[in-house]
DSSP file (Angstrom, degrees, kcal/mol; ACC not computed):
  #  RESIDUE AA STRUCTURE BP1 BP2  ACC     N-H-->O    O-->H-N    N-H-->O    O-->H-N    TCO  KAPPA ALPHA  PHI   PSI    X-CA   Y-CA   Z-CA
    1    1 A X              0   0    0      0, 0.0     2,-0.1     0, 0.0     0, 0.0   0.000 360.0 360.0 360.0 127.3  122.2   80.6   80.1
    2    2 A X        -     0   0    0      1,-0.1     2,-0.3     0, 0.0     0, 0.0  -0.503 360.0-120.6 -81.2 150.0  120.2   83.7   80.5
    3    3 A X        -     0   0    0     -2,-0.1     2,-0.7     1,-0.1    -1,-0.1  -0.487  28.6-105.3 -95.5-174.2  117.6   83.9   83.1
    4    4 A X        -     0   0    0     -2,-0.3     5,-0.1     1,-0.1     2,-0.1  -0.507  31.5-103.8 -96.8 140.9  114.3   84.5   82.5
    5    5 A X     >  -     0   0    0     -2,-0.7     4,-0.9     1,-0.2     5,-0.3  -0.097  18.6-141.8 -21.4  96.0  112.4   87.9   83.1
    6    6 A X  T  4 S+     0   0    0      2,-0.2    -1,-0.2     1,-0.1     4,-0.1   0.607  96.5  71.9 -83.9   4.6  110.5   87.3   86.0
    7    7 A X  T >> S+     0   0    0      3,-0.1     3,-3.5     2,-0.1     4,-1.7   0.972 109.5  47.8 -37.2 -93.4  107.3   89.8   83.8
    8    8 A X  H 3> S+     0   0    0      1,-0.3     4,-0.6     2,-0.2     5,-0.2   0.471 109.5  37.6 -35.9 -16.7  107.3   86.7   82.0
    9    9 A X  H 3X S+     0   0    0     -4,-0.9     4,-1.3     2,-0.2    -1,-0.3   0.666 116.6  57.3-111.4  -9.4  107.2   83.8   84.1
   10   10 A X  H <> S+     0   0    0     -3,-3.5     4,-1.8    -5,-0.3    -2,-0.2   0.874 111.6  42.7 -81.3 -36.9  104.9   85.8   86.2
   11   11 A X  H  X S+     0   0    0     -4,-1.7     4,-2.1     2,-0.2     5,-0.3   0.931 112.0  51.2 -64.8 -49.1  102.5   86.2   82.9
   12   12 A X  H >X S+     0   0    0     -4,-0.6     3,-1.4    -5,-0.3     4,-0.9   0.934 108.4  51.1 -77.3 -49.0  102.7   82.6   81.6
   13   13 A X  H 3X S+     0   0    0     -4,-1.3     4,-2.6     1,-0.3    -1,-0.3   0.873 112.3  50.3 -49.0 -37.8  101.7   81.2   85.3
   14   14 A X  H 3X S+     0   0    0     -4,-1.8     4,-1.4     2,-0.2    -1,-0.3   0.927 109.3  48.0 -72.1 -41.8   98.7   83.7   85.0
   15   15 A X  H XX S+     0   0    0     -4,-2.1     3,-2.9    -3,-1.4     4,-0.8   0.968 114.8  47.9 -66.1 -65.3   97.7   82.4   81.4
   16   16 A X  H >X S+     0   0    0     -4,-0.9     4,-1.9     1,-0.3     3,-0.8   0.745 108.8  52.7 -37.5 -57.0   97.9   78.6   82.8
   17   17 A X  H 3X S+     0   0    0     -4,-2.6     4,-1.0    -5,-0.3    -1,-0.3   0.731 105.6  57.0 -58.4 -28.4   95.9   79.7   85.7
   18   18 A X  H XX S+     0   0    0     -3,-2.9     4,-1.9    -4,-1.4     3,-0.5   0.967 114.9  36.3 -37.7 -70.3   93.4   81.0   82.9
   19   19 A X  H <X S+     0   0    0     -4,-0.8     4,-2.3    -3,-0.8    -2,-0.2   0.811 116.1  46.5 -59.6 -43.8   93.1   77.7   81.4
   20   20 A X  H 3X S+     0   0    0     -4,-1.9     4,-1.3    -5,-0.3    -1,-0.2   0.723 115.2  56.3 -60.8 -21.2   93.2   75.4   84.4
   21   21 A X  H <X S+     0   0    0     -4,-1.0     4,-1.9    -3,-0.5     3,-0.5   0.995 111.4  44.2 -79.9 -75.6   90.5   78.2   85.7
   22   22 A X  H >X S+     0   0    0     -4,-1.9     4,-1.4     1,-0.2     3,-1.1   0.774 113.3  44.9 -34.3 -69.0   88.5   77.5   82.7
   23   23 A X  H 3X S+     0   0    0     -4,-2.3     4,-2.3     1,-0.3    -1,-0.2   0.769 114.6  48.8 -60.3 -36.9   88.6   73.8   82.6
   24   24 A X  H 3< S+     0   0    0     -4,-1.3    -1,-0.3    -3,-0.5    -2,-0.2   0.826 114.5  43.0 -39.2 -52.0   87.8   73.4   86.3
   25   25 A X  H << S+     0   0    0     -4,-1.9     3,-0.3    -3,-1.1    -2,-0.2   0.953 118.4  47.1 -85.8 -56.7   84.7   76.0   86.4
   26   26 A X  H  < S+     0   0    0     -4,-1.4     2,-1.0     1,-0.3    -1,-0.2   0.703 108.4  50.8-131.8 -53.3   83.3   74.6   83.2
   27   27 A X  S  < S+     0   0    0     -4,-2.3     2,-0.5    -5,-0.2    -1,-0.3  -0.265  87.6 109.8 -77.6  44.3   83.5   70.8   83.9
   28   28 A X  S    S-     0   0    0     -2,-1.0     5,-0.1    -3,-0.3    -3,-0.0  -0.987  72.3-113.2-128.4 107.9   81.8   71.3   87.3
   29   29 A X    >   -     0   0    0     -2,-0.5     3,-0.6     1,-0.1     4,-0.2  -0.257  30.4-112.6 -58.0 145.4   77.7   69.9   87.8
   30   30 A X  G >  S+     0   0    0      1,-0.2     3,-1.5     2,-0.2     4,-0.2   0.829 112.5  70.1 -53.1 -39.1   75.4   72.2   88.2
   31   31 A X  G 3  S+     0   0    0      1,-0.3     3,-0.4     2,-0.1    -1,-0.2   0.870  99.2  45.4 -43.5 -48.1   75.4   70.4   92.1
   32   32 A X  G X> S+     0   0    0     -3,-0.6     4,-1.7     1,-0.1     3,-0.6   0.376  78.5 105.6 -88.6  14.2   78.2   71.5   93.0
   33   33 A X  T <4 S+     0   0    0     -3,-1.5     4,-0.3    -4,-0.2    -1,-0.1   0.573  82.5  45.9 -49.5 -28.9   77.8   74.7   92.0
   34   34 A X  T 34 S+     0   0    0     -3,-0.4     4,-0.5     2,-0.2    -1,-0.2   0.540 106.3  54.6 -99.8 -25.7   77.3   76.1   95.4
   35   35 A X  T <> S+     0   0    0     -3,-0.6     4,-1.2    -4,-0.1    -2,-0.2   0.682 105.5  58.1 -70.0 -33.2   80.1   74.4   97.3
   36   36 A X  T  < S+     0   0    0     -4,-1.7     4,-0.3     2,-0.2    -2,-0.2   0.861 106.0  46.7 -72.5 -34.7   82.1   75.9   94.6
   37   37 A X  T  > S+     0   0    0     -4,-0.3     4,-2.8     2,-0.2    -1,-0.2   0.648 106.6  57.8 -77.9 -18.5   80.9   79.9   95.5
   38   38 A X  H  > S+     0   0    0     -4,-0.5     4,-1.7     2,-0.2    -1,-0.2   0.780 107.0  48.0 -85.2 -26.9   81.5   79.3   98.9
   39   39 A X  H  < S+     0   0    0     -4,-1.2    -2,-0.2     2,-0.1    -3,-0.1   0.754 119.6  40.5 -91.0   8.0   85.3   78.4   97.9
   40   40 A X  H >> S+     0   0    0     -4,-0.3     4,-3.2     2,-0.1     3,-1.4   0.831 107.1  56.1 -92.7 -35.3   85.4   81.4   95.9
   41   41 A X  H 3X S+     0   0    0     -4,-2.8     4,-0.8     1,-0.2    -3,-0.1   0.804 116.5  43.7 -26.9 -42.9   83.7   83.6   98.2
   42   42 A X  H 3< S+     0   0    0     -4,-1.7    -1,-0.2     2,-0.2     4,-0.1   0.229 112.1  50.5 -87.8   8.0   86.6   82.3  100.6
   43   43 A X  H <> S+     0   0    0     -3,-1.4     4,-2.9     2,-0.1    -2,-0.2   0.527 108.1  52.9-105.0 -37.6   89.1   82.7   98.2
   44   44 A X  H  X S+     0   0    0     -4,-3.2     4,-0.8     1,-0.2    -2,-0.2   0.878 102.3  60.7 -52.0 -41.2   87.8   86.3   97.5
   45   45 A X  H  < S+     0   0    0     -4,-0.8     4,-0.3     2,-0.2    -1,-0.2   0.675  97.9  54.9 -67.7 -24.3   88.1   87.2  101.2
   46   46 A X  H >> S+     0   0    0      2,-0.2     3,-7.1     1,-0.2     4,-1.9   0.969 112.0  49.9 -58.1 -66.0   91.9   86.6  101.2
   47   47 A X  H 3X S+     0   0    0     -4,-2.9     4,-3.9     1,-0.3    -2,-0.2   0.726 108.0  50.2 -20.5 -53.4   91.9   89.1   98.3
   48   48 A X  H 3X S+     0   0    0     -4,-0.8     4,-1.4     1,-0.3    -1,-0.3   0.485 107.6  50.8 -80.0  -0.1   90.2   91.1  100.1
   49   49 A X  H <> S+     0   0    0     -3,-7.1     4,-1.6    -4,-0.3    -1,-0.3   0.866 113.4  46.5 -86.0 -53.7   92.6   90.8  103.2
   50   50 A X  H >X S+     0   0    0     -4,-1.9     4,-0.9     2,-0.2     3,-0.6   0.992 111.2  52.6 -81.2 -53.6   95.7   91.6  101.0
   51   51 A X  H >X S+     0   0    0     -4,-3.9     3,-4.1     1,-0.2     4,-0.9   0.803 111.0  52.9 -12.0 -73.2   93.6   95.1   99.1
   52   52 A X  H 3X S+     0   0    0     -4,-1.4     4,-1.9     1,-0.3    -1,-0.2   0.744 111.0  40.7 -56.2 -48.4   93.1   96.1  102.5
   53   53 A X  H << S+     0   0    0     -4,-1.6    -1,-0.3    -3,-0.6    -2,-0.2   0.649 116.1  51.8 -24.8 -47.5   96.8   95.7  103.2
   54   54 A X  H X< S+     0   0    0     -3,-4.1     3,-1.5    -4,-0.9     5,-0.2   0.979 112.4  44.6 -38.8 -93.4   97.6   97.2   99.9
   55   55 A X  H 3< S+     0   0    0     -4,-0.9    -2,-0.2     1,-0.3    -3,-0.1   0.558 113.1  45.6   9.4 -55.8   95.6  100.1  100.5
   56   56 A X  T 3< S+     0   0    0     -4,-1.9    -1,-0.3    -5,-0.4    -3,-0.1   0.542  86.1 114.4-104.6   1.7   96.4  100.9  103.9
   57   57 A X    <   -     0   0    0     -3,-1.5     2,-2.0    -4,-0.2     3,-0.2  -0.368  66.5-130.3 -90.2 114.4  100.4  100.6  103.5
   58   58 A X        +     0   0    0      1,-0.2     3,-0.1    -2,-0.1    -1,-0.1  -0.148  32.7 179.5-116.7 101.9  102.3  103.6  103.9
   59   59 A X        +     0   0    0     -2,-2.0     3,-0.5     1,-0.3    -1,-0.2   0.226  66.5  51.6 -64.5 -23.5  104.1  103.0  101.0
   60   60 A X  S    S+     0   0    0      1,-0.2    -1,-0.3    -3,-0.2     3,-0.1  -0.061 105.5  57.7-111.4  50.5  106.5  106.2  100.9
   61   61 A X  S    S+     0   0    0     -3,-0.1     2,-0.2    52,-0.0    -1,-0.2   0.359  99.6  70.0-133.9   5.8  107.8  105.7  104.6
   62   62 A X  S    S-     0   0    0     -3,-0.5     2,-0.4    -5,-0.1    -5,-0.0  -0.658  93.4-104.7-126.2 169.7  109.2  102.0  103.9
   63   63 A X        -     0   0    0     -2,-0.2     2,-0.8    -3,-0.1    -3,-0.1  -0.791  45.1-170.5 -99.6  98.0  112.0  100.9  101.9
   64   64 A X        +     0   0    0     -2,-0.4    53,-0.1     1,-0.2    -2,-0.0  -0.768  19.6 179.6-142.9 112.7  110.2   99.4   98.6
   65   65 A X    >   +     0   0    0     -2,-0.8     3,-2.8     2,-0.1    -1,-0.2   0.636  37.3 130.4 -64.7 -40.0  112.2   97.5   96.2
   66   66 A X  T 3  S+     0   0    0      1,-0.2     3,-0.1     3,-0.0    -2,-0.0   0.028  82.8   3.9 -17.1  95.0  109.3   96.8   93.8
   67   67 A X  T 3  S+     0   0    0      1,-0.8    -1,-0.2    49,-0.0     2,-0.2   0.200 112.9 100.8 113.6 -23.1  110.0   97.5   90.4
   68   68 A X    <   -     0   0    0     -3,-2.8    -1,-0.8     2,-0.0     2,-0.2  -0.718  61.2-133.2-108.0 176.1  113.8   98.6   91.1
   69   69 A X        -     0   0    0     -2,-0.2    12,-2.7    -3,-0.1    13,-0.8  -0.834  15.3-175.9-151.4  56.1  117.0   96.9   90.7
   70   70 A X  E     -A   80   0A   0     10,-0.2     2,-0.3    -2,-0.2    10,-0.2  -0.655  19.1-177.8 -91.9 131.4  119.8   96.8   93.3
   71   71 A X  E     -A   79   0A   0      8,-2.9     8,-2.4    -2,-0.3     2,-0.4  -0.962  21.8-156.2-120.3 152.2  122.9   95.0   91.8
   72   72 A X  E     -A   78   0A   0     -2,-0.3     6,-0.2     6,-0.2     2,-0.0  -0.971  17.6-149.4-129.0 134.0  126.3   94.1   93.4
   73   73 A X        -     0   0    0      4,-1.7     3,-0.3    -2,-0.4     6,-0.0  -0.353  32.0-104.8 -84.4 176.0  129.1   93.7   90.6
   74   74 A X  S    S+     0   0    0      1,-0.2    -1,-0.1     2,-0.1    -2,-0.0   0.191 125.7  57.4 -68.3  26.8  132.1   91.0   91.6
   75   75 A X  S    S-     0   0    0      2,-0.0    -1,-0.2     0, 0.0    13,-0.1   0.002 126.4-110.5-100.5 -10.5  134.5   94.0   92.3
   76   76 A X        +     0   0    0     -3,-0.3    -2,-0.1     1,-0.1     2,-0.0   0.791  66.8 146.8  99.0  10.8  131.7   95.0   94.8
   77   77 A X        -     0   0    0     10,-0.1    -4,-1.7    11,-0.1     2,-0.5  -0.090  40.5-140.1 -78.3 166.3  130.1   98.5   92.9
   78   78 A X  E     -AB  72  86A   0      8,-1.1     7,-2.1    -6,-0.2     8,-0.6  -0.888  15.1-160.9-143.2 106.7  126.4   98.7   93.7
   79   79 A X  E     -AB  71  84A   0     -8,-2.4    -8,-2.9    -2,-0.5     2,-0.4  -0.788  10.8-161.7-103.1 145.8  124.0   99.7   91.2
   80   80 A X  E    S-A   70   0A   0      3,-1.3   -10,-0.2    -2,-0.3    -2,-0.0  -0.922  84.9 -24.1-135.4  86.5  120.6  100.9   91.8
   81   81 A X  S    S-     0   0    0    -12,-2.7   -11,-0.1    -2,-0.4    -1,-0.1   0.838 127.1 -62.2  80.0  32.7  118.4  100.7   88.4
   82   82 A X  S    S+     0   0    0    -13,-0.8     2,-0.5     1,-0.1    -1,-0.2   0.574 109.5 112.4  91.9  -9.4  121.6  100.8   87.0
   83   83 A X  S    S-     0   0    0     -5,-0.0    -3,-1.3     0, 0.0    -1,-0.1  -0.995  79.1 -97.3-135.2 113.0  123.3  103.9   87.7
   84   84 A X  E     +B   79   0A   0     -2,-0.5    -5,-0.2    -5,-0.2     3,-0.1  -0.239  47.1 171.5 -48.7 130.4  126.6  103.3   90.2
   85   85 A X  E     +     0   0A   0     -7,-2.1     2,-0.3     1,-0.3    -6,-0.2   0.555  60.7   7.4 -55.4 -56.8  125.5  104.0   93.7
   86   86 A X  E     -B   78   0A   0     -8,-0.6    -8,-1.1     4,-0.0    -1,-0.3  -0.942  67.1-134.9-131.9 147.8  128.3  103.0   95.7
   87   87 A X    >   -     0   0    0     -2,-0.3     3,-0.9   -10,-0.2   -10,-0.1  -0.677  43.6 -96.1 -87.5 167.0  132.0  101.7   95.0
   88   88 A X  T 3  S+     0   0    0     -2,-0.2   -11,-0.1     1,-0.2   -12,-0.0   0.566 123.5  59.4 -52.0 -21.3  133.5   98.9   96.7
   89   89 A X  T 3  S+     0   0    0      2,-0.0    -1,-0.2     0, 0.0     2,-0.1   0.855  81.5 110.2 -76.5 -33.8  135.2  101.2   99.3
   90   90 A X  S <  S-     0   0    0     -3,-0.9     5,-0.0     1,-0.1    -4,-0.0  -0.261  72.0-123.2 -25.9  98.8  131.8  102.5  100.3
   91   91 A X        -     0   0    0     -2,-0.1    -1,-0.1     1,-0.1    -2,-0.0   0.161  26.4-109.4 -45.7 173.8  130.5  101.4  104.0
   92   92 A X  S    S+     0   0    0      1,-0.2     3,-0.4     2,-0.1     4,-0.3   0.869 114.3  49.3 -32.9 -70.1  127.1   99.6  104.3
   93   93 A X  S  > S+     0   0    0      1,-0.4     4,-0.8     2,-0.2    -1,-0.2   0.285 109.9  51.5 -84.8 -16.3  125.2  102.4  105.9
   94   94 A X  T  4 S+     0   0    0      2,-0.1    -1,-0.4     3,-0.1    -2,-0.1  -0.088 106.9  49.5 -99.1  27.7  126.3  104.9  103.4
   95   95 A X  T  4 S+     0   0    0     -3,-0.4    -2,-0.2     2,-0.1     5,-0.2   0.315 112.3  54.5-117.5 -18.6  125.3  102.8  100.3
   96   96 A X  T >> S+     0   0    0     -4,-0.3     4,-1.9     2,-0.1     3,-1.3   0.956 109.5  49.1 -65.5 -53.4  121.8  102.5  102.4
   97   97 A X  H 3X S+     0   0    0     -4,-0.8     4,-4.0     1,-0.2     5,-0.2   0.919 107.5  46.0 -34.1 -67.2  121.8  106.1  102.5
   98   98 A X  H 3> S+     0   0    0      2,-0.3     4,-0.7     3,-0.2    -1,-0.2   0.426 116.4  56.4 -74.3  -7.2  122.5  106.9   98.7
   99   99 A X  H X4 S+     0   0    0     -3,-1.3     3,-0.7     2,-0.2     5,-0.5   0.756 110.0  39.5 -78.5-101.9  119.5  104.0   98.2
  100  100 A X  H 3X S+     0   0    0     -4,-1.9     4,-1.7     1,-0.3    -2,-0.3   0.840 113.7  55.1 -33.7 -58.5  117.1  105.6  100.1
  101  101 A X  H >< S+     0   0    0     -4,-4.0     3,-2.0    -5,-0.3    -1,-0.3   0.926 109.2  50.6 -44.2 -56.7  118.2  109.1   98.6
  102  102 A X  T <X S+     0   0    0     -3,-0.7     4,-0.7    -4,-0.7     3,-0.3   0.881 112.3  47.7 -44.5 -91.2  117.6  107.7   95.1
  103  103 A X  T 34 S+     0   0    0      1,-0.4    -1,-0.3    -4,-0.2     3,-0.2   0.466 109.7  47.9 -35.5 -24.4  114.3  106.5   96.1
  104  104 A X  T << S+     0   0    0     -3,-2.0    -1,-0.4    -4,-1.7    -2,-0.1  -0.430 103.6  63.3-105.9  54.8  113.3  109.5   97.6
  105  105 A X  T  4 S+     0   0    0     -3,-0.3     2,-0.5    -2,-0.2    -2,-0.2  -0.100  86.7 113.9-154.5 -19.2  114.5  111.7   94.3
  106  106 A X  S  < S-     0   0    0     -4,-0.7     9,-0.2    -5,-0.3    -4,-0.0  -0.565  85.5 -74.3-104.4 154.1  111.9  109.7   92.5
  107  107 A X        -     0   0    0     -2,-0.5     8,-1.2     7,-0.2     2,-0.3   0.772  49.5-166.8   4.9 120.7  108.8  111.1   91.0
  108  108 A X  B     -C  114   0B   0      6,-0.2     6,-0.2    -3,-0.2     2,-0.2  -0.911  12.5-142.8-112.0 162.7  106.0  112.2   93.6
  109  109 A X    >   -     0   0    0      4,-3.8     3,-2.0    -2,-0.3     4,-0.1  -0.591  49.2 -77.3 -94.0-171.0  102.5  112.9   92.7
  110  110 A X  T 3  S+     0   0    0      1,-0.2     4,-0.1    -2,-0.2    -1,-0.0   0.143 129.1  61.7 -85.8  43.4  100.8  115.8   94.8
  111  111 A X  T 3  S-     0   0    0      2,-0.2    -1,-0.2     0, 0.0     3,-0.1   0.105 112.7-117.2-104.6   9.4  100.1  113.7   97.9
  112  112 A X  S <  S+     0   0    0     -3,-2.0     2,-0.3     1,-0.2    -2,-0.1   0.726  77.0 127.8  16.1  56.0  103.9  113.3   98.2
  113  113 A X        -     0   0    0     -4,-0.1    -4,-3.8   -54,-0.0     2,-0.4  -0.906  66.6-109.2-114.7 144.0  103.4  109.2   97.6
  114  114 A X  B  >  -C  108   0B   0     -2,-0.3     4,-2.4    -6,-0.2     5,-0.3  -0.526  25.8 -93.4 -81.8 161.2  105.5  108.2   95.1
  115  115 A X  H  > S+     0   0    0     -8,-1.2     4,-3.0    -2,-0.4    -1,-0.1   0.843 121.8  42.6 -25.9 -60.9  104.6  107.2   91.6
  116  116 A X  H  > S+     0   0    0      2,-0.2     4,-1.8     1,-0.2     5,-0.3   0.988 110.6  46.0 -58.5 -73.5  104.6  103.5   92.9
  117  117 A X  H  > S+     0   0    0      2,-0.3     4,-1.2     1,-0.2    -2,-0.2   0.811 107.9  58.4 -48.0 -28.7  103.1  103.4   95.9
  118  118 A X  H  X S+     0   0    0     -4,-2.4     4,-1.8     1,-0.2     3,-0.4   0.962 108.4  48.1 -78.2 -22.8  100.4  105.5   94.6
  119  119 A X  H  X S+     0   0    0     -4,-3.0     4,-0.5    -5,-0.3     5,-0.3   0.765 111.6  54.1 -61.3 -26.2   99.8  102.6   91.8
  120  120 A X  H  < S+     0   0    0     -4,-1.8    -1,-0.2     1,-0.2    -2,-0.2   0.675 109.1  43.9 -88.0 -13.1   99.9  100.1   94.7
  121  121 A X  H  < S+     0   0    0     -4,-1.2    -2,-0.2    -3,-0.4    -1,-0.2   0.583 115.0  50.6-108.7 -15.4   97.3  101.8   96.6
  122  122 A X  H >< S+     0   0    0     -4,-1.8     3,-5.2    -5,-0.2     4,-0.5   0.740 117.8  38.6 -76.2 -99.2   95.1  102.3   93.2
  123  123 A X  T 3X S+     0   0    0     -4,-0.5     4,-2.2     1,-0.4     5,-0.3   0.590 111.4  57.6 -38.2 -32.5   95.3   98.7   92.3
  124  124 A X  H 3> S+     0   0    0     -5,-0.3     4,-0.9     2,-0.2    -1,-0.4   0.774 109.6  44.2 -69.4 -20.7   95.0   97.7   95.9
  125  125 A X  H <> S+     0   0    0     -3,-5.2     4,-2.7     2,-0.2    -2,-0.2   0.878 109.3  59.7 -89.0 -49.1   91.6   99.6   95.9
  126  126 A X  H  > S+     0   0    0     -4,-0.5     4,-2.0     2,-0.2    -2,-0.2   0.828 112.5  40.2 -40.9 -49.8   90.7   97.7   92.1
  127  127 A X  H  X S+     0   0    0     -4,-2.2     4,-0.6     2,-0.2     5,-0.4   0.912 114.9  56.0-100.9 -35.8   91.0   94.2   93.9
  128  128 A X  H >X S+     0   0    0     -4,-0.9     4,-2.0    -5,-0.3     3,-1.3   0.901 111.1  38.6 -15.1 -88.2   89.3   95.6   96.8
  129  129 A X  H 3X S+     0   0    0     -4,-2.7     4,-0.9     1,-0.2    -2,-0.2   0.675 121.1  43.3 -55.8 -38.7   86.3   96.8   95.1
  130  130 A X  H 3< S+     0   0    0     -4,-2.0    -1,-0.2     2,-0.2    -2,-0.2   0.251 111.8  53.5-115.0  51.9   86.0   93.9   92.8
  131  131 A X  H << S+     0   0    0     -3,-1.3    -2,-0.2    -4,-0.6    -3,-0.2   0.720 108.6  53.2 -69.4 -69.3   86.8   91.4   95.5
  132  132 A X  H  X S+     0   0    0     -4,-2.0     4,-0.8    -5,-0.4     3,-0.3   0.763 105.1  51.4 -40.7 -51.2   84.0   93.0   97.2
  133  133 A X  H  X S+     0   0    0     -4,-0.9     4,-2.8    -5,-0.2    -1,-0.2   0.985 111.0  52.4 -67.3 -57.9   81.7   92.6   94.2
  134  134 A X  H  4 S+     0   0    0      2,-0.2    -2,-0.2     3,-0.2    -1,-0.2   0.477 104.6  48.6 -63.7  -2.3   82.5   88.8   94.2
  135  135 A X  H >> S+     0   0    0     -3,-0.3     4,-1.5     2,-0.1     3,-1.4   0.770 111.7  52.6-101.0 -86.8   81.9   87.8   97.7
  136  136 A X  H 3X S+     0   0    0     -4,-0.8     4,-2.5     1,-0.3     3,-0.4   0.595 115.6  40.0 -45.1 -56.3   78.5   89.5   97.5
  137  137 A X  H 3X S+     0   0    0     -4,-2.8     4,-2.3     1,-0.3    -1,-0.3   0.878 107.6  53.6 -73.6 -23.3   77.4   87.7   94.2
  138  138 A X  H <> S+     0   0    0     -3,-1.4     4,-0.8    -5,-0.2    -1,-0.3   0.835 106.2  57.1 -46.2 -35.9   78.5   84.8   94.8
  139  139 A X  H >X S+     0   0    0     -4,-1.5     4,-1.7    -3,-0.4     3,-0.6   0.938 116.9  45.1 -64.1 -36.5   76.1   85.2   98.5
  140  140 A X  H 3< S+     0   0    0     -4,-2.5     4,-0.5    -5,-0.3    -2,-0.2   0.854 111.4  43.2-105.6  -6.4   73.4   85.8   96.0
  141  141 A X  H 3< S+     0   0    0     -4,-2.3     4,-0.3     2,-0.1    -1,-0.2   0.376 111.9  52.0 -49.4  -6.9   73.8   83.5   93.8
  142  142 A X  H XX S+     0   0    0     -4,-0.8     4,-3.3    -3,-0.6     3,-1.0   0.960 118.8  48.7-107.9 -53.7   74.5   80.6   96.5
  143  143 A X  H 3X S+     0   0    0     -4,-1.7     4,-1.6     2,-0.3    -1,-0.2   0.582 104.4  47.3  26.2 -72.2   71.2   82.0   97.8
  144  144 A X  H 3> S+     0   0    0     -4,-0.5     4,-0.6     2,-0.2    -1,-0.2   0.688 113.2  55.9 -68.0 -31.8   69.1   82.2   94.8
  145  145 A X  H X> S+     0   0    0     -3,-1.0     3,-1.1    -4,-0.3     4,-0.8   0.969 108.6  52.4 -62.7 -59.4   70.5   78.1   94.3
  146  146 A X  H >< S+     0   0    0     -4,-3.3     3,-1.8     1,-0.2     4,-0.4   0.814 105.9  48.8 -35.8 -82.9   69.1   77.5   97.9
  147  147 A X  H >< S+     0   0    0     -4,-1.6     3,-1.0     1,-0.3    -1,-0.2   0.562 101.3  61.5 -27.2 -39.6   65.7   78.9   97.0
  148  148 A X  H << S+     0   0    0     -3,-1.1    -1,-0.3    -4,-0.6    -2,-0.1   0.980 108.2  48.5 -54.4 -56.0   65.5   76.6   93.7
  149  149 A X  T << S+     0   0    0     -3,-1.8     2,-0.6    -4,-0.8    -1,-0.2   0.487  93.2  92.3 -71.9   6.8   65.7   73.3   96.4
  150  150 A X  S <  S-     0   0    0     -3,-1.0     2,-0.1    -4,-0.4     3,-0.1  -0.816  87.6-103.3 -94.2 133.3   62.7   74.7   99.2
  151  151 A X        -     0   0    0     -2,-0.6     2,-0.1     1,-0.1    -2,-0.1  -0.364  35.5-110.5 -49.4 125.2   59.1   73.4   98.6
  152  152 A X        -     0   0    0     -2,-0.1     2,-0.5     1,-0.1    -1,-0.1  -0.310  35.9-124.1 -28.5 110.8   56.8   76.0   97.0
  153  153 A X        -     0   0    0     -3,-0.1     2,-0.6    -2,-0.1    -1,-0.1  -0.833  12.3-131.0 -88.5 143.1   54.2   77.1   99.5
  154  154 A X              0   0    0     -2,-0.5    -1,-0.1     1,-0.2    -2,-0.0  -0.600 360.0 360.0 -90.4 139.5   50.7   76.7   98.7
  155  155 A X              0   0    0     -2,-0.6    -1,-0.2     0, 0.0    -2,-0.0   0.616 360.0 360.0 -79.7 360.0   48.8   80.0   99.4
């Protein structure tokens, strides 16, 4: 039995969450409407905890596995994306070594962050900014809701 891709099992939870997202928001009284933007306003500010985290990480001085592929065969070979790193006679600390060299062999832009990290610090900036955008309307929608329920003065 193969397993499954973990692109894929990470994509279908995201479609359910689409749909459970849907049914939730959309079967919700206009009453609650405002209780609901202050738990997405607070659900927005975690985002906006992890962006900032994203963002600030500095991503080509750590060791970051994302997106690669260290395998250990039974005989004990060690592949990195594929491509033999180490044989089974090979210490620990020299198969860390020959890691970390591969990693640092791959692509930089000209900020010397690597290809990866600089996508983790764009996309960390993307949920930032429209985190940022969702806590604030939601404040002025939950806002605008208030206003409907205050008595009218008369001038």
């Amino acid at each position: 039995m193969e397993a499954i891709d973990p692109f894929v099992f990470r994509l279908s939870i995201f479609v359910l969450a689409i749909f459970v997202g849907y049914f939730v928001v959309w079967s919700v009284t206009p009453a609650l409407h405002t209780p609901l933007m202050s738990v997405t306003n607070a659900i927005s500010s975690v985002i906006v905890v992890g962006a900032l985290i994203a963002v600030s990480v500095d991503a080509h001085r750590r060791l970051d596995l994302h997106g690669t592929t260290i395998t250990v065969s039974n005989d004990g070979s060690t592949y990195y994306d594929g491509k033999l790193i180490a044989d089974p006679d090979t210490s620990p600390s020299q198969t860390l070594d020959r890691i970390s060299a591969a990693m640092a062999a791959e692509p930089k832009t000209d900020m010397g962050l690597s290809t990866k990290a600089l996508a983790s610090k764009l996309l960390g900036f993307v949920a930032l900014v429209l985190a940022s955008v969702n806590i604030f309307g939601g404040f002025l929608v939950t806002q605008r809701m208030l206003a409907m329920y205050k008595k009218k003065e008369k001038a």
